[in-house]
C-alpha positions, 0 to 999 in steps of 0.5 A: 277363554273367550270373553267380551273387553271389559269395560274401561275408561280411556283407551287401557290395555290388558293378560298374563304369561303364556307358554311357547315351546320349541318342537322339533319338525319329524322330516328336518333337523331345525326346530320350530317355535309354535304355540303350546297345543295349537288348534292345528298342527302342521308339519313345517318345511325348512323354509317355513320353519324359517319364516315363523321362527323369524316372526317370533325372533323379531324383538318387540320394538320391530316394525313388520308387515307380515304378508300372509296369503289365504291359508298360510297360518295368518291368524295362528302367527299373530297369536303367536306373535302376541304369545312370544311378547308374553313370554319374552316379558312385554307386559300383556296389558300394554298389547293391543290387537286389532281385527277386522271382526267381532267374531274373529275376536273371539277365535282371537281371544280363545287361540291366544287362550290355549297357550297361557298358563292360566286361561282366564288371563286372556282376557287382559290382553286387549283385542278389539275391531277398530270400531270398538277401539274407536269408540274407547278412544271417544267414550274415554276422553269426550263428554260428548261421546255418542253413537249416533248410528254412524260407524264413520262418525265414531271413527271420525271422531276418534281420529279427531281427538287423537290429533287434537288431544294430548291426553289422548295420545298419551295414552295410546303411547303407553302401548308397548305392541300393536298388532293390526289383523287383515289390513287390506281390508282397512281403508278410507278413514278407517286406514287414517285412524291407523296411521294416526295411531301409529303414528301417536305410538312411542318410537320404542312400540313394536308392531306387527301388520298382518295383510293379503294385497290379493285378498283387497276386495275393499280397494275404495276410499270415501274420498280422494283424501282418504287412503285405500288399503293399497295405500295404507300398506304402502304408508306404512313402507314410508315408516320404515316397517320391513317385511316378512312372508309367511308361504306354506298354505296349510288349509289344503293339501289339494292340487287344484286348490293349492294352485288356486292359493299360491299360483293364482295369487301370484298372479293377482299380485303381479297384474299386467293382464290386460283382461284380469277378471275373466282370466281368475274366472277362467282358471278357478273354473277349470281348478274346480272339483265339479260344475255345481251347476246354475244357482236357479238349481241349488237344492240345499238339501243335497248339500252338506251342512258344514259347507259354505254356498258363496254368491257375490251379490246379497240379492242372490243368496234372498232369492236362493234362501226364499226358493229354500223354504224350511230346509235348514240353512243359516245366512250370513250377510249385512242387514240382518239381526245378531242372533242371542242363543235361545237358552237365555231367553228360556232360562230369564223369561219370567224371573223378575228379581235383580240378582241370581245366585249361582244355586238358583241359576243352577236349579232354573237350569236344570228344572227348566230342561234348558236347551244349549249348546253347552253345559250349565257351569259354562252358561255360568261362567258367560253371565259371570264374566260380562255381570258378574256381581261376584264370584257366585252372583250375577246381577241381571240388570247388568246381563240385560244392558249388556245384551240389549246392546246392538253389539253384544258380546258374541259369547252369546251369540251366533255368527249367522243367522239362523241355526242349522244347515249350510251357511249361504252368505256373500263373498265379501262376508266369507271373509276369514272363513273355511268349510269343507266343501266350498260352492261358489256361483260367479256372475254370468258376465264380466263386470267393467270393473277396471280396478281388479277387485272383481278378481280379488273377489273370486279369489277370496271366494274360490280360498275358502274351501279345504277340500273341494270347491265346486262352481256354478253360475249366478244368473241375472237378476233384474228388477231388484230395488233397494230401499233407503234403509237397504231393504231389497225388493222388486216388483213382478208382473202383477206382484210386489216382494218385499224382504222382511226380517232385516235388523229393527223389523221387529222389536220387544213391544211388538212380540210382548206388549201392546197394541198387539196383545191386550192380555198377559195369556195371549202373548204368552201364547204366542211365546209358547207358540214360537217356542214349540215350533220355531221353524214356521212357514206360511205366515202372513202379515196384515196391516190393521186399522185397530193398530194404527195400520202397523203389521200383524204377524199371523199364523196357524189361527194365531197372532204372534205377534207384530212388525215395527213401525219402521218397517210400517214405514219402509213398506209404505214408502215403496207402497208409494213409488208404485201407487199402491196401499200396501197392507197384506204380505204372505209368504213369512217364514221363521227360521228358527229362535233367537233371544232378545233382551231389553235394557232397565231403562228402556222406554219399550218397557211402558208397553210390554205386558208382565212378566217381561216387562219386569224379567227383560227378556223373551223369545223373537223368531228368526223371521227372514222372508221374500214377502209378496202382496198381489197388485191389483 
């Protein structure tokens, strides 16, 4: 089952046998290693057949970089991969798998989890992104381990010990296997901490590189002495790894869309075109199933809500998402909060002791009417595995710290923003996903990008669908700001809009504690207000004297609460620039509900109200909004 790294001290690696088995292909004579009940079946071709049972037949000390295009089983062969060290008798303790994100660790963890004999004992195996990695190695071995807000800095720092410590190196040498997952992807300095890495491992420690040069879309380095991901790959060819292919796309059965996933790439990848870019723009739009038309159009409402709508700039889905009001949407791009499952708020709100035993856990779930995605045994079993005490209690303090962190464990957690309807997100964050039915609105004009990543973009965003793909034009935008803290906004004719809802726009105090409320009952009014009705429109929010000039958040006759200092702050900085106090914005909308904890020792709690304060957790909507304010 799915399940959050435990903690650990150094760098120590961790699961338990797993079952492979050899199944015949119905159409040819050779067998097939395939993992035991996979999420997919696919029927495999000679070729292919060949291709996977060469990956599994590699012996655990190989060196290989697995060149695996979109749709190809990338992700189910390096779980197999990982399920054949196992079997073959690698300790699952000493295997180490590296992702690119923290929600494809998860999908990670719950594959490899389908074929071990005993479930739970995914868990041992560690997989991990490359920052969390990253900060094992610093919390591990340095007194002086902090994160100070900078990924680069955590990952700067791992490096340094690795090169600089001896300690550190042994450690990562008791690594038997190492599997990178999306290495294109990895670049900069992020692409020297795996080289040293590899580099620190034992000459007996296998591993297995899994990558698409055509799926590159972040071919840049910080500096010129940091590789890009081109870069990497060809490092690793200087180490002597050797090269696999898998070549069956099994996503899609469609013409188009295969012709997009195999000729198309084969295209990118051989290059020599002098005009790359609008060539990939010309042929997805003459594969596409349909013109959907220009992106000033899209009604979400007609679209299913299982698909994915793709745009290449996060300015386009903040228009497109604020044209959308309340029709049920979800968003998935940088910036925005993790959303904690609503239920965990509802279930812990008001109870303040320190332990909860698995009885009373049960009978607040079910007197409760709690509302979740899945049953009570499952919530838990959740609590159990990230605080757990023991086998039939939790300990709630543990739970709150865990979940008050920035990244909690996505167990609890949804990958977008918001609850229901089709995902609106960049290309860059499609990464790794499918739908359906895939949307895609490509700019108006070429860019002077010279590199091809412009190119790899529109591929990546035209290999996301499994049946259709229907493209449509992006319009241009101008007039866009970005503010220091990567806020958008821009200023209209006699308006300003400013977006509102990004990560540290609103925190406990402000939705339970003073200034915002001086009573207990008026923020639980508030609470009751946003658990009622969650999806909200035409709010307000007002700057007021009485509170210090922070946001109220206002609305049907009723204060809900407040927005932080921070963003107090980021308005009053464009506020500035346009010569203009700026202490009204209309037009805020809630999405939906998420739950927001707060550590024991936080210092927020000396201004929440009870029972929050004791309980640590409470409701937050799902505020996200293009707010405007009238200049005049």
């Amino acid at each position: 089952m799915s399940g959050e790294v435990k903690e650990h001290s150094g760098v120590k690696f961790g699961a338990t046998d797993t079952h492979v088995v050899q199944t015949p292909s119905p159409n040819h004579t050779d067998s097939v290693l395939l993992l035991a009940d996979p999420p997919e079946r696919v029927d495999l071709g000679p070729a292919e057949a060949r291709c996977q049972r060469d990956l599994l037949a590699e012996p655990p000390d190989a060196r290989l970089i697995v060149d695996a295009g979109p749709g190809t089983g990338k992700t189910h062969a390096a779980c197999a991969r990982v399920a054949s060290l196992v079997n073959g008798g690698v300790s699952p303790t000493r295997i180490c798998l590296v992702s690119f994100t923290r929600t494809a660790v998860v999908e990670i963890r719950n594959r490899i989890a389908q074929a071990l004999l005993d479930p739970a004992d995914a868990t041992s195996i560690r997989i991990v992104t490359l920052d969390a990695l990253a900060w094992a190695v610093q919390s591990g071995f340095s007194k002086e381990a902090r994160l100070t807000g900078s990924y680069d800095h955590n990952i700067k720092e791992a490096l340094r010990l690795i090169k600089e410590d001896d300690e550190v190196r042994d450690d990562i040498a008791r690594i038997e296997h190492l599997i990178v997952d999306e290495a294109q992807d990895i670049v900069g300095v992020r692409a020297t901490l795996i080289l040293a890495i590899i580099d620190a491992l034992a000459p007996e420690c296998g591993v297995s590189v899994f990558a698409d040069r055509a799926q590159a879309i972040y071919e840049y380095a910080e500096d010129d002495h940091e590789p890009g991901a081109a870069k990497l790959l060809d490092a690793l060819m200087d180490r002597n790894f050797r090269q696999l292919a898998l070549t069956r796309v099994h996503r899609t059965t469609d013409p188009n869309l295969l012709s997009i996933f195999t000729g198309l790439r084969r295209e990118l990848l051989a290059g020599g075109r002098k005009n790359m870019e609008q060539y990939v723009r010309n042929q997805i739009q003459r594969l596409a199933h349909a013109d959907a038309g220009a992106i000033s159009s899209l009604d979400l409402s007609a679209i299913p809500q299982d698909s994915l709508v793709l745009m290449r700039n996060r300015m386009d889905i903040i228009d497109a998402s604020s044209r959308a009001g309340l029709i049920p949407h979800r968003l998935r791009m940088s910036g925005l909060p993790l959303c904690i499952s609503p239920w965990v708020a509802q279930l812990f709100w008001d109870y303040t002791e320190r332990r909860i035993a698995r009885d009373r856990f049960e009978k607040r779930w079910h007197d409760g009417q709690v509302q979740a995605p899945y049953d009570c045994a499952e919530a838990w079993r959740r609590c159990l595995e990230v605080a757990g005490e023991s086998a039939s209690l939790v300990d709630i303090h543990r739970l709150r710290a865990v979940l008050a962190r920035s990244s909690p464990p996505m167990m609890f957690c949804s990958p977008e923003f918001g609850t229901t309807g089709p995902i609106l997100g960049t290309i860059h964050a499609s990464k790794g996903r499918e739908a359906p039915t895939v949307y895609l609105y490509l700019q108006e004009r070429p860019s002077s990008d010279e590199s091809g990543e412009e190119a790899k973009v529109m591929f990546v965003g035209a290999t996301r669908p499994r049946e259709r793909l229907l493209v449509g034009s992006a319009g241009p935008h101008h007039g866009w700001g970005t503010h220091k803290d990567g806020r958008a906004w821009r200023k209209g004719k006699n308006c300003v809009q400013i977006e509102v809802g990004r990560v540290g726009d609103i925190d406990p105090s402000n939705l339970v504690g003073r200034p915002f409320f001086s009573r207990q009952d008026e923020a639980l009014a508030a609470q009751l207000a946003w658990w009622a009705h969650p999806r909200r429109e035409g709010m307000n929010a007002k700057g007021e004297e009485a509170l210090g000039w922070q946001f109220s958040l206002n609305g049907g006759g009723l204060r809900l609460g407040g927005l932080s200092h921070d963003f107090r702050w980021a308005v009053n900085q464009i506020g500035y620039g346009l010569q203009r106090r700026i202490n009204w914005l209309g037009h805020l909308r809630s999405l939906g509900l998420r739950t927001m904890a707060v550590a024991s020792d936080s210092a927020q709690l000396e201004t929440m109200l009870e029972p929050w304060k004791s309980s640590g957790f409470l409701f937050a909507p799902l505020i996200y909004s293009l707010s405007y304010v009238k200049l005049r």
